[in-house]
Biopython code that builds the backbone (N, CA, C, O; Angstrom):
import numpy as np
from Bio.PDB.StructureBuilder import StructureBuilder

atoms = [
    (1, "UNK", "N", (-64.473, 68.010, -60.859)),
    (1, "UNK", "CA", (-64.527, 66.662, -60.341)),
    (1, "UNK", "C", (-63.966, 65.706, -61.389)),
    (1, "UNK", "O", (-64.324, 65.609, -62.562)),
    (2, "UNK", "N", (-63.272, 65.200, -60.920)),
    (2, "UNK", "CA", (-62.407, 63.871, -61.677)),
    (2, "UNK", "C", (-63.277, 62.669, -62.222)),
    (2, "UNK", "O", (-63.676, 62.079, -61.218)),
    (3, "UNK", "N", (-63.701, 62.107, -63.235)),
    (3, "UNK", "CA", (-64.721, 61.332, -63.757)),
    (3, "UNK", "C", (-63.737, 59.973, -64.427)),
    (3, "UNK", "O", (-62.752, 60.086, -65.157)),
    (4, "UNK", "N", (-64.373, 58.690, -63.906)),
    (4, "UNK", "CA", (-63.350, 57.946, -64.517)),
    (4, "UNK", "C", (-64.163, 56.320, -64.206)),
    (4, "UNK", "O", (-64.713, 56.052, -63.138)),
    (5, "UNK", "N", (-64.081, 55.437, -65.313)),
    (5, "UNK", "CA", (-64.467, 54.201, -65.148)),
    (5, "UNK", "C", (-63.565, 53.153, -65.045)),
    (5, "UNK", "O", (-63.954, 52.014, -65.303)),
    (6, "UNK", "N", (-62.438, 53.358, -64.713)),
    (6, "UNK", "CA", (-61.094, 52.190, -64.743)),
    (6, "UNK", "C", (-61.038, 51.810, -63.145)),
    (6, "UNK", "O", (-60.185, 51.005, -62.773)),
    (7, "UNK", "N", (-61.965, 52.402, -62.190)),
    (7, "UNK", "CA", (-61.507, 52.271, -60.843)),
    (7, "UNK", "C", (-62.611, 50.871, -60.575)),
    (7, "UNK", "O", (-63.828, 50.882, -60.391)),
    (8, "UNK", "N", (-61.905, 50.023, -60.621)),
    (8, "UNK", "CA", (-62.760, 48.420, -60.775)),
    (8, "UNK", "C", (-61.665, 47.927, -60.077)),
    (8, "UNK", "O", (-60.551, 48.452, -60.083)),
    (9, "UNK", "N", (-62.164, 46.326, -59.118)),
    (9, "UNK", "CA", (-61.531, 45.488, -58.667)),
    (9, "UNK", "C", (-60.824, 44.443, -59.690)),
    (9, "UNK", "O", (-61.139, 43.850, -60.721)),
    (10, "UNK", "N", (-59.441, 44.567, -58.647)),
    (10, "UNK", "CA", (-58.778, 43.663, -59.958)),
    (10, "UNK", "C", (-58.117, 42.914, -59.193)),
    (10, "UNK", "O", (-57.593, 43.165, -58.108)),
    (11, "UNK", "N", (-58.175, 41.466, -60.117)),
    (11, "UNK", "CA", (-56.868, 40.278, -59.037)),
    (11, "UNK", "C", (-55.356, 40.370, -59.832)),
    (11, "UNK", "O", (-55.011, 40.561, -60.999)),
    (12, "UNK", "N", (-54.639, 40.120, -58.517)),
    (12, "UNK", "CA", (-53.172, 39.984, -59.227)),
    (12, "UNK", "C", (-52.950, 38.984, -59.446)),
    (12, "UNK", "O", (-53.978, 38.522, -58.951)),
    (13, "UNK", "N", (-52.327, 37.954, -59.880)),
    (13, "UNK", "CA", (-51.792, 36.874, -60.214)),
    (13, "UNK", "C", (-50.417, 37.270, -60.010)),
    (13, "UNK", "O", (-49.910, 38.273, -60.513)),
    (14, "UNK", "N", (-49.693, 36.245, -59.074)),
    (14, "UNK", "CA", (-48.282, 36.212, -58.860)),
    (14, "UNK", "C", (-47.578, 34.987, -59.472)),
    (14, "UNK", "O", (-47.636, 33.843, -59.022)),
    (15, "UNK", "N", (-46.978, 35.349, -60.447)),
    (15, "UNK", "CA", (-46.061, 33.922, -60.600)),
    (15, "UNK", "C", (-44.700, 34.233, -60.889)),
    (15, "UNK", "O", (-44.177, 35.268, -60.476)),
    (16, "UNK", "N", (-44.073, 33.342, -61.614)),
    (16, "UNK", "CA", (-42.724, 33.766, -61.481)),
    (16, "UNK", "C", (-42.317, 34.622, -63.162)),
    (16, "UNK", "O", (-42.976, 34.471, -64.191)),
    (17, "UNK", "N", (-41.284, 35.346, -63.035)),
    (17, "UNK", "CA", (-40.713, 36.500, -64.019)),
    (17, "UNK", "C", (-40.468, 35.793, -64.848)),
    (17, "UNK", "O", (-39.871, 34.782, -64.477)),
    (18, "UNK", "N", (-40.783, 35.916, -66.435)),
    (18, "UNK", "CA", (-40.273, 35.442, -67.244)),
    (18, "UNK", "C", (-38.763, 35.310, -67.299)),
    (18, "UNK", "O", (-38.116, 34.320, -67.640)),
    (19, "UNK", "N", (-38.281, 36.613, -66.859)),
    (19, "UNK", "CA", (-36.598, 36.759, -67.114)),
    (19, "UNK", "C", (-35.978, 35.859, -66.182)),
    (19, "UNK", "O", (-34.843, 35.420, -66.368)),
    (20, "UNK", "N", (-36.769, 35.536, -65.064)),
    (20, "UNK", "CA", (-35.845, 34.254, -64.258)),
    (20, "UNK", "C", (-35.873, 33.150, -64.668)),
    (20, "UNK", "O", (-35.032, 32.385, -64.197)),
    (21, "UNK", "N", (-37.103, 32.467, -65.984)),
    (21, "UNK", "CA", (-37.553, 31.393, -66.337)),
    (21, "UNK", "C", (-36.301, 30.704, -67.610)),
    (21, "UNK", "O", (-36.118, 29.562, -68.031)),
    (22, "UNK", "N", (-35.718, 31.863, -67.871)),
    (22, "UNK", "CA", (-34.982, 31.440, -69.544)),
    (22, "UNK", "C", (-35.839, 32.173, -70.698)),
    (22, "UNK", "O", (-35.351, 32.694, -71.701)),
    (23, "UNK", "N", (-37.404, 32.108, -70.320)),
    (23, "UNK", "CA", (-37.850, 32.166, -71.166)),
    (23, "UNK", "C", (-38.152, 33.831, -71.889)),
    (23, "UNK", "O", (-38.485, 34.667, -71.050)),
    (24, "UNK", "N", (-38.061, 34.298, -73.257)),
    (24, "UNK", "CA", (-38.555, 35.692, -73.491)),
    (24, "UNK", "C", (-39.907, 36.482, -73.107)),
    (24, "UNK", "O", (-41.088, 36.138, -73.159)),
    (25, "UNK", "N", (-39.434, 37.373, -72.803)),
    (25, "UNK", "CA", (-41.160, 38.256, -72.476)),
    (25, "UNK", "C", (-41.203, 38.899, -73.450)),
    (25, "UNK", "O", (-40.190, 39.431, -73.905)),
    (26, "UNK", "N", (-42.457, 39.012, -74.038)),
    (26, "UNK", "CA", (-42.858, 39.770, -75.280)),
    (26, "UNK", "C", (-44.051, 40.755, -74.493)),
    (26, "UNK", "O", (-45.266, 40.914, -74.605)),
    (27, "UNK", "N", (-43.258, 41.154, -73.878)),
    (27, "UNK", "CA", (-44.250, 42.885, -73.491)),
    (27, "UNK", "C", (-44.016, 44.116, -74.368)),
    (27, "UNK", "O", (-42.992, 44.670, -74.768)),
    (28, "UNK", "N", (-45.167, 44.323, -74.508)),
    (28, "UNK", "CA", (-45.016, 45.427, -75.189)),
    (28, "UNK", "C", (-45.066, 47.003, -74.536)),
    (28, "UNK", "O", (-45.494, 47.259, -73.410)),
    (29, "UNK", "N", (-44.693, 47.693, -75.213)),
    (29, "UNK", "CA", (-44.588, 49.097, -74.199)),
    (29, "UNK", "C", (-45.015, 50.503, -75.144)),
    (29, "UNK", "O", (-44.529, 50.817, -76.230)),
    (30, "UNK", "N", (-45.943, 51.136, -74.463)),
    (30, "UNK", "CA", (-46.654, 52.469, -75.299)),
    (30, "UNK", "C", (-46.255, 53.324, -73.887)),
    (30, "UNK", "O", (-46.512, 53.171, -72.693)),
    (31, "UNK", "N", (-45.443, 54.362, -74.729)),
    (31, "UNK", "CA", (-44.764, 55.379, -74.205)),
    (31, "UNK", "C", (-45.782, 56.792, -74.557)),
    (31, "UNK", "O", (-45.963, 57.032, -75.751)),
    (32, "UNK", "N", (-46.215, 57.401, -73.869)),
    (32, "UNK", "CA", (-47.338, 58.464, -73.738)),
    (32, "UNK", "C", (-46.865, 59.649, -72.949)),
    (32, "UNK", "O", (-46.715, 59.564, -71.730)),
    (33, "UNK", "N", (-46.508, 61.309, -73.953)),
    (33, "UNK", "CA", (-46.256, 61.903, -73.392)),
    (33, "UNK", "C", (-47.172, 63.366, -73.026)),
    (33, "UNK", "O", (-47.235, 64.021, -74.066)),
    (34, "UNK", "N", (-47.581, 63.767, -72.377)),
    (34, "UNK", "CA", (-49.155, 64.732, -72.330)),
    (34, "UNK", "C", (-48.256, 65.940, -72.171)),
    (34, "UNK", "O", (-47.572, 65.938, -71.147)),
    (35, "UNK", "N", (-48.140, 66.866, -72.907)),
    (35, "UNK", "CA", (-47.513, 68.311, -72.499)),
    (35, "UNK", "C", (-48.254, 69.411, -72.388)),
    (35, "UNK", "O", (-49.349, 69.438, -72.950)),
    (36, "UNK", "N", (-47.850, 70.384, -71.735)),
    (36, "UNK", "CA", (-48.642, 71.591, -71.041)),
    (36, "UNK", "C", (-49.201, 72.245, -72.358)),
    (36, "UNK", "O", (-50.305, 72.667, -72.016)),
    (37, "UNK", "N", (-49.057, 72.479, -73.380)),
    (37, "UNK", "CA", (-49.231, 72.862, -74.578)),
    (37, "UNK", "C", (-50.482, 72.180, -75.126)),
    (37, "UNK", "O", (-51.237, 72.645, -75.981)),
    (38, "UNK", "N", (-50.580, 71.069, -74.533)),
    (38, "UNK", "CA", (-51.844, 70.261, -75.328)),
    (38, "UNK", "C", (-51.552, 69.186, -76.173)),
    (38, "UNK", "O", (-52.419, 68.364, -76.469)),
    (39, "UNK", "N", (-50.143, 69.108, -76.679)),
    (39, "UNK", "CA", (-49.871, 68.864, -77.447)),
    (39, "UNK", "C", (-49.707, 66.836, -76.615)),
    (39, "UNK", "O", (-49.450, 66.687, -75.420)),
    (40, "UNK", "N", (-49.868, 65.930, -77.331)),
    (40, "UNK", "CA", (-50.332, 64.533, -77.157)),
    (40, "UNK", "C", (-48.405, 64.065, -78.148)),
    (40, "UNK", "O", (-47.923, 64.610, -79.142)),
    (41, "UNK", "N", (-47.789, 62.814, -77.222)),
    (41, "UNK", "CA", (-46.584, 62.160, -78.175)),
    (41, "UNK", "C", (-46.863, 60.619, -77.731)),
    (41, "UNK", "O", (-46.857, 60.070, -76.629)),
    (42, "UNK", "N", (-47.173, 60.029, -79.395)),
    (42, "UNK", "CA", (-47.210, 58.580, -78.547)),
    (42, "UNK", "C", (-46.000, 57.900, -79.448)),
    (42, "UNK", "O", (-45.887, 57.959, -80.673)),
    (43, "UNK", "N", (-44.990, 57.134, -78.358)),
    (43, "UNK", "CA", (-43.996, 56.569, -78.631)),
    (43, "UNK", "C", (-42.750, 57.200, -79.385)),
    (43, "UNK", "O", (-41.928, 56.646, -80.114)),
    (44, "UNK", "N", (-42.894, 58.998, -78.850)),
    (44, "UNK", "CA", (-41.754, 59.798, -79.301)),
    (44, "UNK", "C", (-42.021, 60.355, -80.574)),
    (44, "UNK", "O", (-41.083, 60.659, -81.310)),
    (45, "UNK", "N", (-42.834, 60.469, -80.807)),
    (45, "UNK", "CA", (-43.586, 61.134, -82.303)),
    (45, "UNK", "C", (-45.070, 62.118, -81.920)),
    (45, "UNK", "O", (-46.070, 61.546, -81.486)),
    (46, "UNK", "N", (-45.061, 62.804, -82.022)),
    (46, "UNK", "CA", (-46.176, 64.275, -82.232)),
    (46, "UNK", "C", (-47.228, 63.233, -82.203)),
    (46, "UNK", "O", (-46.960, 62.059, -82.457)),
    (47, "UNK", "N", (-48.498, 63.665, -81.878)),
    (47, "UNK", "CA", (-49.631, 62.403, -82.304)),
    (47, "UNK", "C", (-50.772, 63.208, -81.625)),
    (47, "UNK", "O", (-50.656, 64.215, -80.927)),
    (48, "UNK", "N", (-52.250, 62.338, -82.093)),
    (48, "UNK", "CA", (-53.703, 63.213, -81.342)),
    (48, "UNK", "C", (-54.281, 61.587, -80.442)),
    (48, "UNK", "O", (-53.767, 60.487, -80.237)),
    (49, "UNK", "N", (-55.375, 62.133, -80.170)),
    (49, "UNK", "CA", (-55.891, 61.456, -79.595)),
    (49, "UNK", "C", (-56.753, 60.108, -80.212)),
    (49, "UNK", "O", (-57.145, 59.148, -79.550)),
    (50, "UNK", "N", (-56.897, 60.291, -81.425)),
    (50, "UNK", "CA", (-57.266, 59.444, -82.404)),
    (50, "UNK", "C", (-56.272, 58.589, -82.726)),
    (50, "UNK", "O", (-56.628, 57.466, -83.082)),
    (51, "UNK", "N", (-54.921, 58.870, -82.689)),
    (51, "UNK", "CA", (-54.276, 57.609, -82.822)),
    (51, "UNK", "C", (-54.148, 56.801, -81.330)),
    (51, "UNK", "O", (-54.147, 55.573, -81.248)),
    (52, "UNK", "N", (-54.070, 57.467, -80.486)),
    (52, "UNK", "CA", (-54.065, 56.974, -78.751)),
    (52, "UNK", "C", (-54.841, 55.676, -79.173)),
    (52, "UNK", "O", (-54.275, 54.615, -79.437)),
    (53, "UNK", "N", (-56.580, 55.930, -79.217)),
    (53, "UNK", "CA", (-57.465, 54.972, -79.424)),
    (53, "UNK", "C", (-56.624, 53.922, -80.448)),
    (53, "UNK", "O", (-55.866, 53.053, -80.017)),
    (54, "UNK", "N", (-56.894, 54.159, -81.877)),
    (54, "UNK", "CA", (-55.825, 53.574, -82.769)),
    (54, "UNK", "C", (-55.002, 52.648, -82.378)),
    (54, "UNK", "O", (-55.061, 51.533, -82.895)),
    (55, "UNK", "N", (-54.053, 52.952, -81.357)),
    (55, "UNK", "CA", (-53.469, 52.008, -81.051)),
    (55, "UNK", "C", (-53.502, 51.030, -80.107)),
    (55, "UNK", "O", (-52.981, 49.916, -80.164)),
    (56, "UNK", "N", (-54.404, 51.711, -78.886)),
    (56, "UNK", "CA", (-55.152, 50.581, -78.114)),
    (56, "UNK", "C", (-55.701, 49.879, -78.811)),
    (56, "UNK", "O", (-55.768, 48.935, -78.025)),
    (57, "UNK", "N", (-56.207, 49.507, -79.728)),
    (57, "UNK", "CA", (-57.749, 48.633, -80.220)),
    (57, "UNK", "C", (-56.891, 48.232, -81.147)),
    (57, "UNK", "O", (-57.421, 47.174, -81.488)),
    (58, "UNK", "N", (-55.883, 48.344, -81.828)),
    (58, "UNK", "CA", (-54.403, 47.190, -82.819)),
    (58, "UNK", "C", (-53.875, 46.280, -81.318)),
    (58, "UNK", "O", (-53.441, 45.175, -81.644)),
    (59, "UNK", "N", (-53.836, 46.488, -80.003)),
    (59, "UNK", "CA", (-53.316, 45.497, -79.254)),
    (59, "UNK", "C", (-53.796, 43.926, -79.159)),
    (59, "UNK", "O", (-54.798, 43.440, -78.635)),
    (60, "UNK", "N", (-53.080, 43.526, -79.621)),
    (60, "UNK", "CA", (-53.955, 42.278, -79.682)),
    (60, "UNK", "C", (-53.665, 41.039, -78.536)),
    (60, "UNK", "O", (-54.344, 40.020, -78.403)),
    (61, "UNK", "N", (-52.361, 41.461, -77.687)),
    (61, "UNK", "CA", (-52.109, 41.210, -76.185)),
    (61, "UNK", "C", (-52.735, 42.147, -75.417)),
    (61, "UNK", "O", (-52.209, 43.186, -75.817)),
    (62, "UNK", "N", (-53.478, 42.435, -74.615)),
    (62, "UNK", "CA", (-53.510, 43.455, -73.854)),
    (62, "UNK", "C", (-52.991, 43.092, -72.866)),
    (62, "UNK", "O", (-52.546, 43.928, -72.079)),
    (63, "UNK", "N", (-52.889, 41.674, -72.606)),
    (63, "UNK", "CA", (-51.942, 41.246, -70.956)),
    (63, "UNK", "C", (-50.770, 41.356, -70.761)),
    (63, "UNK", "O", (-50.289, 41.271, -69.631)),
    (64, "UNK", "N", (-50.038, 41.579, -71.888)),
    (64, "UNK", "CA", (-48.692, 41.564, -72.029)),
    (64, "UNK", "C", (-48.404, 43.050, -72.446)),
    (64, "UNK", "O", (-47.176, 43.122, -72.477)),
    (65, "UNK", "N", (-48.931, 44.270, -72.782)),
    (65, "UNK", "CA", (-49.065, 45.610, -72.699)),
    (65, "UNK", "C", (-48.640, 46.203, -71.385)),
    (65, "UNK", "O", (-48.776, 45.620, -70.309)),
    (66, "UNK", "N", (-48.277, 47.033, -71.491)),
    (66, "UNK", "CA", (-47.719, 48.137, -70.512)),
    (66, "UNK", "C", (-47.840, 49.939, -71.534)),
    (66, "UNK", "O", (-47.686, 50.265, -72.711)),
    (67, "UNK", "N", (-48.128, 50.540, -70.472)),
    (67, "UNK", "CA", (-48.500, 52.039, -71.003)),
    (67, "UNK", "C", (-47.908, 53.029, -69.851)),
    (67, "UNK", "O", (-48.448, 53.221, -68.761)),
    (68, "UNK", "N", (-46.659, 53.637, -70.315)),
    (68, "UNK", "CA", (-46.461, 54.807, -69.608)),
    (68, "UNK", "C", (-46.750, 55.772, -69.675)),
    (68, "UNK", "O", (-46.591, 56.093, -70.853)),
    (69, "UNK", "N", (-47.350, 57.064, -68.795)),
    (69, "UNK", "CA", (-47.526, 58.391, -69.480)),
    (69, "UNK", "C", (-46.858, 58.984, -68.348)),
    (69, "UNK", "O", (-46.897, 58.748, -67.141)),
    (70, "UNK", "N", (-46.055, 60.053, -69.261)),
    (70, "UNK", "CA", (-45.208, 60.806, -69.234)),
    (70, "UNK", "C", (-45.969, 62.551, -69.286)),
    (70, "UNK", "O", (-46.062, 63.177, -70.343)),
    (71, "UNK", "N", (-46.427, 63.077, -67.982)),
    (71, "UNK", "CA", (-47.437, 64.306, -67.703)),
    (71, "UNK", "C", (-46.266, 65.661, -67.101)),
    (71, "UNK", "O", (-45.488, 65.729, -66.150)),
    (72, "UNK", "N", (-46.588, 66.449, -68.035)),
    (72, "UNK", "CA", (-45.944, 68.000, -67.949)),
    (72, "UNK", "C", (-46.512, 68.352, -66.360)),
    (72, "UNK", "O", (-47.450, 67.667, -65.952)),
    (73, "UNK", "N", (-46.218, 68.902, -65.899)),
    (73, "UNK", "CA", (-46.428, 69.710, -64.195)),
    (73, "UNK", "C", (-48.203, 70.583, -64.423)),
    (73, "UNK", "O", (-49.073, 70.615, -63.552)),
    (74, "UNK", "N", (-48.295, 71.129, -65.678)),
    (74, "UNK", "CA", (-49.494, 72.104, -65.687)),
    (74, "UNK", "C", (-50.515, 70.748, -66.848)),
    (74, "UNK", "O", (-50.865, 71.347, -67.864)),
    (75, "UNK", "N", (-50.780, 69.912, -66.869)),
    (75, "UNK", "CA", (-51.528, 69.053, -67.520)),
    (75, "UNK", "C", (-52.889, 68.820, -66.413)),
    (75, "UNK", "O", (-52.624, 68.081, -65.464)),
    (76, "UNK", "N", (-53.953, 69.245, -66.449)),
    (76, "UNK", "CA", (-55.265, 68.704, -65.652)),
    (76, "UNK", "C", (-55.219, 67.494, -65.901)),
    (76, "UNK", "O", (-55.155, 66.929, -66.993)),
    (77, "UNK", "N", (-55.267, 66.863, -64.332)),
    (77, "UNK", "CA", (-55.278, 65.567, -63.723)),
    (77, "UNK", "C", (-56.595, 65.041, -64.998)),
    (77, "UNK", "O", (-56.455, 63.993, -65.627)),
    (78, "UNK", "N", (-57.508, 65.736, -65.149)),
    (78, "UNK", "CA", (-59.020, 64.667, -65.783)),
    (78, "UNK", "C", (-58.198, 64.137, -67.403)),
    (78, "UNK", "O", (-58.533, 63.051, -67.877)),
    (79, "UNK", "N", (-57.121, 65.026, -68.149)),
    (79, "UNK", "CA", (-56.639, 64.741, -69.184)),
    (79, "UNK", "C", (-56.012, 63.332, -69.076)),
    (79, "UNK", "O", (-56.332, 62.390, -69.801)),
    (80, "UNK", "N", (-55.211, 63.294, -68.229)),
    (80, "UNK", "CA", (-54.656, 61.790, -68.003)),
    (80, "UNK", "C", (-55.449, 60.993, -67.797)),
    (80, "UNK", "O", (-55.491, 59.956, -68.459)),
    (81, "UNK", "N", (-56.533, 61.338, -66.540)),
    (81, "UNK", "CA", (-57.487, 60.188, -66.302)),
    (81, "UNK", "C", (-58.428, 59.578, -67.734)),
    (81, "UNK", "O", (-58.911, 58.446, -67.750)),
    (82, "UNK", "N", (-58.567, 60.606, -68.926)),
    (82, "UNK", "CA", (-58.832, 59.989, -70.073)),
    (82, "UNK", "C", (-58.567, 59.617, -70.819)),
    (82, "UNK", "O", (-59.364, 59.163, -71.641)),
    (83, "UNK", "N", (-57.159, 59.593, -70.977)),
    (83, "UNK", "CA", (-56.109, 58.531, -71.612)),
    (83, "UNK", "C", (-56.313, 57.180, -71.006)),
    (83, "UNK", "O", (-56.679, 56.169, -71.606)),
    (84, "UNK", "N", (-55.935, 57.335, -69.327)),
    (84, "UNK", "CA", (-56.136, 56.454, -68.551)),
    (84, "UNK", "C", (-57.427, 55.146, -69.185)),
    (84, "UNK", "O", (-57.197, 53.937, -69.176)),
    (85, "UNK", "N", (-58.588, 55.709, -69.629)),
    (85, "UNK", "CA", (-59.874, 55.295, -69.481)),
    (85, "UNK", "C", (-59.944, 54.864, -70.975)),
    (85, "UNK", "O", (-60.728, 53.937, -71.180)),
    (86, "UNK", "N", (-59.447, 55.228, -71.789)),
    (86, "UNK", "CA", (-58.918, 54.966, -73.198)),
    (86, "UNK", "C", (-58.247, 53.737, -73.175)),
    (86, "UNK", "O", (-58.692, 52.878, -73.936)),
    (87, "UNK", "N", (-57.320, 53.462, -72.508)),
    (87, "UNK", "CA", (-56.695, 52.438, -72.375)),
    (87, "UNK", "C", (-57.313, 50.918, -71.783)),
    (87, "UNK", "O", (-57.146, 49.771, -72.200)),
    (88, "UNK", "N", (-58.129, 51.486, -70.577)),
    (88, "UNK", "CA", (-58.896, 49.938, -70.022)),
    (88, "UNK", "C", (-59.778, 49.719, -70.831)),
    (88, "UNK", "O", (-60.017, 48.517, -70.947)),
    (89, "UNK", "N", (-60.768, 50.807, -71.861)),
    (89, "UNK", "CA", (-61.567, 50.056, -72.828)),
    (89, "UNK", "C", (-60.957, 49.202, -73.250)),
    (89, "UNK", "O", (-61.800, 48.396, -73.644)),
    (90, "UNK", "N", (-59.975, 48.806, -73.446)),
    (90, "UNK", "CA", (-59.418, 47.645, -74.499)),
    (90, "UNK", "C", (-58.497, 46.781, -73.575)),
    (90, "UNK", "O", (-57.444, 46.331, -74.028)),
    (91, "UNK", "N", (-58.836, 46.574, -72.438)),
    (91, "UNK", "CA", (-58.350, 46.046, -71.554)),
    (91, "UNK", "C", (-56.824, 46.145, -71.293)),
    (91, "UNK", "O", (-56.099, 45.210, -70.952)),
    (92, "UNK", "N", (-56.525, 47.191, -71.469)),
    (92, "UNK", "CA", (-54.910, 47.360, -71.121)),
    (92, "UNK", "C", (-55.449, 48.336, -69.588)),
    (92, "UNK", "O", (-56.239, 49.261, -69.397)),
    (93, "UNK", "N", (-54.583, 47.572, -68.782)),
    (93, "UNK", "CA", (-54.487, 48.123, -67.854)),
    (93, "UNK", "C", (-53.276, 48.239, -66.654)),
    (93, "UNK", "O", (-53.328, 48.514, -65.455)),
    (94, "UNK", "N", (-52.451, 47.981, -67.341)),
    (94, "UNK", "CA", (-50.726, 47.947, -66.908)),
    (94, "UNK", "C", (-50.482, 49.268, -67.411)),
    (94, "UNK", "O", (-49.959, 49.498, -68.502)),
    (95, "UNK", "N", (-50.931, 50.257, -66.469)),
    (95, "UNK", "CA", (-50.747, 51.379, -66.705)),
    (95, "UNK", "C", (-49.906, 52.789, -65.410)),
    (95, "UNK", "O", (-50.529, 53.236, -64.447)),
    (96, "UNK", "N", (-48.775, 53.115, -65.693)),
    (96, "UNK", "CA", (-48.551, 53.984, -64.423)),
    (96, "UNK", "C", (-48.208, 55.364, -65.585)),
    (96, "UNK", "O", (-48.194, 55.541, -66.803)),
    (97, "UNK", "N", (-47.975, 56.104, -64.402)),
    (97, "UNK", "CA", (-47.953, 57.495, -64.805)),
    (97, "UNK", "C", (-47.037, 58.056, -63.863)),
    (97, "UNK", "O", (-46.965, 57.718, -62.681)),
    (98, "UNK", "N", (-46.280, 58.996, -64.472)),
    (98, "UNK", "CA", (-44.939, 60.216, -64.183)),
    (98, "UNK", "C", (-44.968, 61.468, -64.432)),
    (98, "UNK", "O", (-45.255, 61.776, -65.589)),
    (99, "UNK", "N", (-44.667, 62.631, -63.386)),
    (99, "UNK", "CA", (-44.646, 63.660, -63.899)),
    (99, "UNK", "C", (-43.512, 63.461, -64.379)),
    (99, "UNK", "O", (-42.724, 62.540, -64.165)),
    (100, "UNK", "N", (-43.375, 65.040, -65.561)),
    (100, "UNK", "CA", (-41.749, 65.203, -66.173)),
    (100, "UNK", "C", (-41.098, 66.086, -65.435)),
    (100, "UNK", "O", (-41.442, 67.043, -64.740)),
    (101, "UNK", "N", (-39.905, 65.495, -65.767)),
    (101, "UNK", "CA", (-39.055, 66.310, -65.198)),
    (101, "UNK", "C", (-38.826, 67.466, -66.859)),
    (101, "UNK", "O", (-38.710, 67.318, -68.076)),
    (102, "UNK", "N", (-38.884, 68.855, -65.571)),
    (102, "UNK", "CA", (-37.969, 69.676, -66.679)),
    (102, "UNK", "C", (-36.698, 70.052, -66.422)),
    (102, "UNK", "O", (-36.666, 70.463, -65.262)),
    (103, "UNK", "N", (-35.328, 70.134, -67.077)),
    (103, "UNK", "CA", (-34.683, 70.478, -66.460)),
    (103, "UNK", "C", (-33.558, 71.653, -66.743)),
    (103, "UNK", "O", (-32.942, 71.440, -67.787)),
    (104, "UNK", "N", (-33.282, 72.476, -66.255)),
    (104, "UNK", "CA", (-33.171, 73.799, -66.605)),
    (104, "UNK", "C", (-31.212, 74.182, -66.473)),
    (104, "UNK", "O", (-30.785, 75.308, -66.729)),
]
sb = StructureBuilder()
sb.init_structure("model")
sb.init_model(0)
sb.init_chain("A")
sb.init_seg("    ")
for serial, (resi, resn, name, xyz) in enumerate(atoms, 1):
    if name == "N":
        sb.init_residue(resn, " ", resi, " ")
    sb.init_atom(name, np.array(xyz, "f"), 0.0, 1.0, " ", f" {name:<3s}", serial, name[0])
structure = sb.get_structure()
């Protein structure tokens, strides 16, 4: 069974794109890759789960954060969902997820 505390009501706020305004967006972006191996890459570098946290809790925008994870085909769904759950502790929650492609 899949266990997870990020499934909370949330409002959107619609306004307009920075990039149509003139003005710069300073989003930031954490690139997260989970491989069948076990093995954890945050932002294209080897990494554990201790830096994951690590670097959620250095965000000091979390509204302006974005988090991709990047999931191998054989990764258990609950592994992501605790990255996932890692991430809204610290209120980042601009979060989607991708399987990988492998390609042969």
């Amino acid at each position: 069974m899949l266990q997870t505390d990020f499934l909370r009501p949330q409002v959107m706020e619609f306004t307009k794109a920075a990039g149509g305004s003139g003005v710069a967006s300073e989003m930031t972006t954490i690139s997260i890759e989970l491989h069948d191996d076990g093995s954890v890459w945050l932002n294209g570098t080897k990494s554990n789960p201790n830096n994951l946290r690590t670097t959620a809790a250095s965000i000091s925008t979390p509204d302006n954060t974005r988090v991709i994870i990047a999931v191998d085909t054989h990764v258990l769904l609950q592994r992501v969902v605790d990255v996932m759950d890692l991430f809204t502790q610290y209120d980042i929650t601009n979060i989607s997820m991708s399987a990988a492609r492998k390609f042969k």
